[in-house]
N, C-alpha and C positions, 0 to 999 in steps of 0.2 A: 337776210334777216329771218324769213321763214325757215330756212334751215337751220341759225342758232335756238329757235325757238321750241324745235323739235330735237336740238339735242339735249336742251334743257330738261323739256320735259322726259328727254328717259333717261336722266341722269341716274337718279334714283333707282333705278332698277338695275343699268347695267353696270353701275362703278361702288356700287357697294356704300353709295351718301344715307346714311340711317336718320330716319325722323326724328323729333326728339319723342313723341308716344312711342317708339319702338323702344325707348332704353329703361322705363322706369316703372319697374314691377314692382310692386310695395312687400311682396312674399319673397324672401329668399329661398333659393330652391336648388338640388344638386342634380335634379333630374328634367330635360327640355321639357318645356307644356307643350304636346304636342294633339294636333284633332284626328281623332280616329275614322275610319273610314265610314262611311256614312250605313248606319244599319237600319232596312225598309221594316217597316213594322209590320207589312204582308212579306208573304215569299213574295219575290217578284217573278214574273215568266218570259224565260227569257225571249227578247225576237228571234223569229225565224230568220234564216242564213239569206245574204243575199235578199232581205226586203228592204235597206236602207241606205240609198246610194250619200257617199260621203265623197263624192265629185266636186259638186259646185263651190264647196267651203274650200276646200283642199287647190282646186284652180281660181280662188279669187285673185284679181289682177292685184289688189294689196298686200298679198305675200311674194309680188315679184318672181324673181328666179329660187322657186322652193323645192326645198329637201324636206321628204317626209319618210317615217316610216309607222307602221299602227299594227298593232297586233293583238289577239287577244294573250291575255299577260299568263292564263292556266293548261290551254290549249297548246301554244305556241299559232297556232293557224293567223296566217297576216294575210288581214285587210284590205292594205294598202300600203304601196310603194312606190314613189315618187323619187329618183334619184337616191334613193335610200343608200345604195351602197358607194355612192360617191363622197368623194372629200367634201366639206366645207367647213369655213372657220365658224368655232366654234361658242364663242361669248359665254357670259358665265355658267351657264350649263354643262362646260367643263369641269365646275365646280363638284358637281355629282359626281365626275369618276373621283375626282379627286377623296371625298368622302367615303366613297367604297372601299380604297384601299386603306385609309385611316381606319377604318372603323373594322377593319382584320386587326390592324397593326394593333392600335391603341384600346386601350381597355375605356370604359363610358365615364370609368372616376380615376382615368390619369388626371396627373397635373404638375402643371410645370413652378417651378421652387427657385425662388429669387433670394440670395445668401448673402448676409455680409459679415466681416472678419474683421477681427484686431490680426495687426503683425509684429508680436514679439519681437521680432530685431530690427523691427523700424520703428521704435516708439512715434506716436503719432500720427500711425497712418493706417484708415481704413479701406473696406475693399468693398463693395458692393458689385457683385458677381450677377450676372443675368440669369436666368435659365429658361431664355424664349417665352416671357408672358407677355407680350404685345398689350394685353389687358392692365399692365400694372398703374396707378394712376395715384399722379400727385393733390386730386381732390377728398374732398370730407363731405360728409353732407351740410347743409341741404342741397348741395352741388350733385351731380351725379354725369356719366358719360353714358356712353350708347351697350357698354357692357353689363353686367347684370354682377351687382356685387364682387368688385375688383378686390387685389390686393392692393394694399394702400404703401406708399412711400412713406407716409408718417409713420407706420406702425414699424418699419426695416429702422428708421432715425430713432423710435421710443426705445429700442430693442439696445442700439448701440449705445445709446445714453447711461440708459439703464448699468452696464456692465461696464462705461466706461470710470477708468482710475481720475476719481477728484483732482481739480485745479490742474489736470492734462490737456493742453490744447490739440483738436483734431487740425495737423497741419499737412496732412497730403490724402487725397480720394482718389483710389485706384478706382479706374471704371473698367472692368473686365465683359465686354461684351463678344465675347469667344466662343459663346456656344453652339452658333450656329459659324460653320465655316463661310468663307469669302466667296464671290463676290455679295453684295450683301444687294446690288442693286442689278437688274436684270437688264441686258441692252435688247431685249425684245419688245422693251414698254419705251414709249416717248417720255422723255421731262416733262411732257404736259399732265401726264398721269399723277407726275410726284404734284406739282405746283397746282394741281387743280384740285387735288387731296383724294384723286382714285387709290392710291396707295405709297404706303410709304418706301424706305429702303428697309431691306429682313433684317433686323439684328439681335444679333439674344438678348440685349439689354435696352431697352424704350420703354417711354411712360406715354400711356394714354395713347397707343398706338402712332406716338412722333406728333399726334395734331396739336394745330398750331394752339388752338382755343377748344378741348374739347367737353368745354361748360354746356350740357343742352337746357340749360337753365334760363343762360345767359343769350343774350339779342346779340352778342357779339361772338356766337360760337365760329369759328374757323377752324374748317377741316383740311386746311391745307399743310404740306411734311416739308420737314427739313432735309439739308443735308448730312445731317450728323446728329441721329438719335439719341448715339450712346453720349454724347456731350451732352446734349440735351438733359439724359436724365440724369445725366451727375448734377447740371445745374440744380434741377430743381431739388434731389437728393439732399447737396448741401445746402439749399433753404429748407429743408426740412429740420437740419439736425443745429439751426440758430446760431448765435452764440459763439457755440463750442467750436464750429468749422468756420467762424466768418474769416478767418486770414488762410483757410487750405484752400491747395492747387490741385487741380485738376487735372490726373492723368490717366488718360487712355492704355491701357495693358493687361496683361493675364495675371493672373491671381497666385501671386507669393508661392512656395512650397511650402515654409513654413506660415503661412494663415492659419486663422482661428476662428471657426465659426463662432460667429454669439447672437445671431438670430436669424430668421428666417421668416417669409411669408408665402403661401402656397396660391396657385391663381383658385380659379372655378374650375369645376372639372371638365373631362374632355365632350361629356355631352351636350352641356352649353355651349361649349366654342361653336361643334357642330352646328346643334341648331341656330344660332346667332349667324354663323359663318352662308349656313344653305337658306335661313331665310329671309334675308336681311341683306345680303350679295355680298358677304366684305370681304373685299380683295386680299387685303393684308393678313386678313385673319386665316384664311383659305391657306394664301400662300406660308405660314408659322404652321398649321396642322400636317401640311404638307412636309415641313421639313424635320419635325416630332415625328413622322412615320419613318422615315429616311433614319432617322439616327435609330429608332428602335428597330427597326431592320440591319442596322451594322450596314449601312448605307454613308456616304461623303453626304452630308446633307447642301448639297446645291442646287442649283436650277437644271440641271442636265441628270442628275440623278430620279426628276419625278416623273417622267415617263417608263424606264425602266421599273421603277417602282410600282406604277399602278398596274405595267402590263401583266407582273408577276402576279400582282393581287387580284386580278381580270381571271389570270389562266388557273388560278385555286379554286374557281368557281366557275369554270366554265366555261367562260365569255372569250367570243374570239375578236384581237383588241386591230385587228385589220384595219388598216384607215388613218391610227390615230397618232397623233405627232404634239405632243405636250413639251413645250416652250418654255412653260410657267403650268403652275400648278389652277389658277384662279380663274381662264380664259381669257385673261384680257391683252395676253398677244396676240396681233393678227396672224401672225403666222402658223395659230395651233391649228388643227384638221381633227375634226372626228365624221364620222358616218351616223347619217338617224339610225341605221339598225344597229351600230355597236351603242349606243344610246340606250335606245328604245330595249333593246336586248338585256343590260342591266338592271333598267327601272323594272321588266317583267319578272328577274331573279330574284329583284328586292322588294316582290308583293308576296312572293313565298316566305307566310310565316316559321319554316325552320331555316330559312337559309340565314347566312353568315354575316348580310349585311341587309336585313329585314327591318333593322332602324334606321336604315337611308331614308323611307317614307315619312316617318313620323318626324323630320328634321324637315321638309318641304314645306314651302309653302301651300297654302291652300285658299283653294278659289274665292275670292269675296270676303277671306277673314282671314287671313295671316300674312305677313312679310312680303312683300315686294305683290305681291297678287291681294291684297286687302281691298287695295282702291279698284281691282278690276273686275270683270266679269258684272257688266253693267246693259240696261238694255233686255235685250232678245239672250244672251247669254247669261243671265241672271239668275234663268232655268237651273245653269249648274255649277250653281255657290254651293261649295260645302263637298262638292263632288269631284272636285281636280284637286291633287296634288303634287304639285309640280315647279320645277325649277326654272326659270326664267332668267334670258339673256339679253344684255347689248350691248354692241362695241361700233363703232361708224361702219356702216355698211351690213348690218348683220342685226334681227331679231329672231331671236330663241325661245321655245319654252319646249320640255321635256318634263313627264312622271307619268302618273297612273290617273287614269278617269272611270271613277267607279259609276259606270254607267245605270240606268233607270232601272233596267232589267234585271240588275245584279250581275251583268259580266264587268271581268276587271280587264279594262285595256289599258296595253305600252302603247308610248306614244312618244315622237321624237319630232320637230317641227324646227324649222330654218328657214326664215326668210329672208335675202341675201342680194342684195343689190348687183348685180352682173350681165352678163349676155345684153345689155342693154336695157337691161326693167329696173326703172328707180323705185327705191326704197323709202314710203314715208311711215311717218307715226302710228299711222291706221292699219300699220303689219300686227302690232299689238292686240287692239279688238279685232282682227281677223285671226287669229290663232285660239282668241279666246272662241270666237268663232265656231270652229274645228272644233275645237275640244267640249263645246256645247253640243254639235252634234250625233259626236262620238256619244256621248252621255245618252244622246235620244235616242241612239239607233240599236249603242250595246250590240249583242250577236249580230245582229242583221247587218253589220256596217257593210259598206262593199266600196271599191273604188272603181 
């Protein structure tokens, strides 16, 4: 019972379960709100080298069997190394590489465009065609989901109405969810992941990312997936368009040659996903950006294509991707492998304001006020709310957090942290506030750190 209880509570963090206060911004916006790095309104000075040992945080027996690596992020000069260049799996903090490559790939106001068609030589049959928006959602307000101003299914139904020929009955619904190539479900993840609503199957064509209820209005929200999205959202599709469609059939297939576009809805752009995606943990979202980089790379968009993927978009910048073994785009196969220092090594690239993926920071969470770290950093770690920003992990056996700790002094430190249940050291709940721990200290010691 003590161990469902603790998986409970980091459900939320490591499977990407969003609050219902995380979904509902009254501002619509095409750009992430994101907290900028903490500016002291003295210079600060920085400590001196070697006055601030960051041992006892770094060896508490609540991080278990740990992987660390710490650096200063302008320097390169590291701190601290703790298994650093060894494998461990990696929990959602994979998510970070995954958004470094996206964010070469994809421009900040990409967006993915859900289409639907008349077919001239099949009088009476429409096509509603995917094009990878996980976000697209069959509510209206005062309803709303965990995404921030979706595209609506009513508005694709108003769109076809509108243009459709009087007293013509709609008697067949193509559902064309083809964009994303096959398999659509990963065998690196358990069915527990689908049925517990960690994440769905990929398809280019779902509403409301496949969940079952995802009303965060409603006492009856369920975030649990189906087996078959793209059915799913013809269902709800043809409730959309009344009437007209109540005798059409439902068919699964690619999209006519001769089809006719007659309307169109566009999601949110691709900076939202991000930020949503890295700070909020959601798997499925992750895993869709993941596969939008892969096609716009002239990439097979599948699960074996996203390693290849990031390593290339590692090696444009630098980064040497030694260690890492991507399964899935999202971390939530055990079988992924990264190293704290290829970690910690990106979060340092991505504190340099010209480099190429310098908005990976502003899409993290942040200590005591944003996404998956809002409720943390409590206590003696409280010190430094406002001052970590960073990605945060769990999967059974493994807590994560990795980003930047713009420490007292004004230095900016990488930081890469794995605490990992092995070699015989169990792993409870209290790995959490001990990372947060670490990365408090890092804050207090800044230059001086030392291990």
């Amino acid at each position: 019972m003590k161990s469902l209880r603790i998986l409970l509570a980091v459900a939320v963090l490591g499977f990407g379960i969003q609050p219902a206060q995380a979904a509902s911004d009254p501002t619509p916006t095409s750009t992430p709100t994101s907290t900028p790095a903490p500016t002291p309104s003295v210079p600060p000075v920085p400590n001196q080298p070697h006055t601030c040992s960051i041992r006892a945080a770094m060896n508490s027996k609540d991080l278990a069997y740990f992987y660390g690596y710490v650096m200063n992020a302008t320097t390169g000069q590291v701190y601290a190394d703790v298994r650093g260049q060894q494998q461990t799996p990696s929990a959602s903090v994979m998510k970070s590489l995954t958004a470094a490559a996206a964010i070469q790939v994809l421009t900040p106001t990409y967006q993915a465009t859900t289409r639907v068609y008349s077919v001239p030589s099949e009088p009476g049959t429409v096509v509603i065609r995917g094009g990878g928006d996980h976000t697209l959602s069959r509510l209206d307000p005062p309803s709303y989901t965990t995404y921030k101003y979706p595209a609506k299914i009513s508005k694709l139904a108003a769109q076809v109405l509108a243009s459709w020929p009087t007293g013509q009955p709609i008697t067949k619904i193509i559902l064309d969810g083809s964009y994303f190539d096959q398999p659509a479900w990963n065998t690196a993840w358990s069915n527990w992941d689908r049925t517990s609503g960690n994440i769905s199957l990929i398809t280019g064509l779902m509403v409301d990312s496949d969940r079952a209820n995802p009303d965060l209005t409603d006492t009856h929200y369920d975030g649990t997936r189906s087996t078959d999205p793209v059915m799913k959202a013809g269902k709800y599709f043809k409730q959309a368009l009344g009437v007209a469609a109540s005798g059409a059939t439902l068919v699964e297939a690619v999209t006519p040659g001769d089809a006719v576009e007659i309307g169109n809805v566009k999601s949110q752009p691709m900076s939202i996903w991000l930020d949503h995606a890295l700070k909020y943990s959601d798997n499925t979202e992750t895993e869709v950006i993941a596969k939008h980089a892969e096609r716009m790379s002239g990439m097979i968009t599948d699960f074996k294509g996203v390693q290849p993927m990031v390593q290339r978009a590692l090696r444009a910048i630098g980064i040497d991707s030694t260690g890492l073994v991507m399964n899935d785009a999202s971390g939530l196969a055990q079988s992924d492998r990264v190293t704290a220092k290829l970690v910690a090594s990106v979060m340092a690239e991505a504190s340099h304001p010209t480099s190429a993926i310098s908005s990976l920071i502003g899409y993290l969470p942040v200590s005591g006020v944003s996404g998956t770290l809002s409720g943390r950093y409590n206590g003696y770690s409280a010190l430094a709310r406002g001052a970590v920003h960073a990605k945060s992990g769990y999967i059974p056996g493994v807590f994560s957090l990795a980003g930047l700790v713009y420490a007292k002094d004004g230095t900016v430190i990488a930081f890469a942290g794995f605490a990992r249940q092995f070699g015989g050291k169990k792993l409870w709940a209290a790995a959490k506030p001990a990372l947060d721990a670490l990365t408090t200290r890092l804050f207090l010691c800044g230059a001086g750190s030392y291990y």
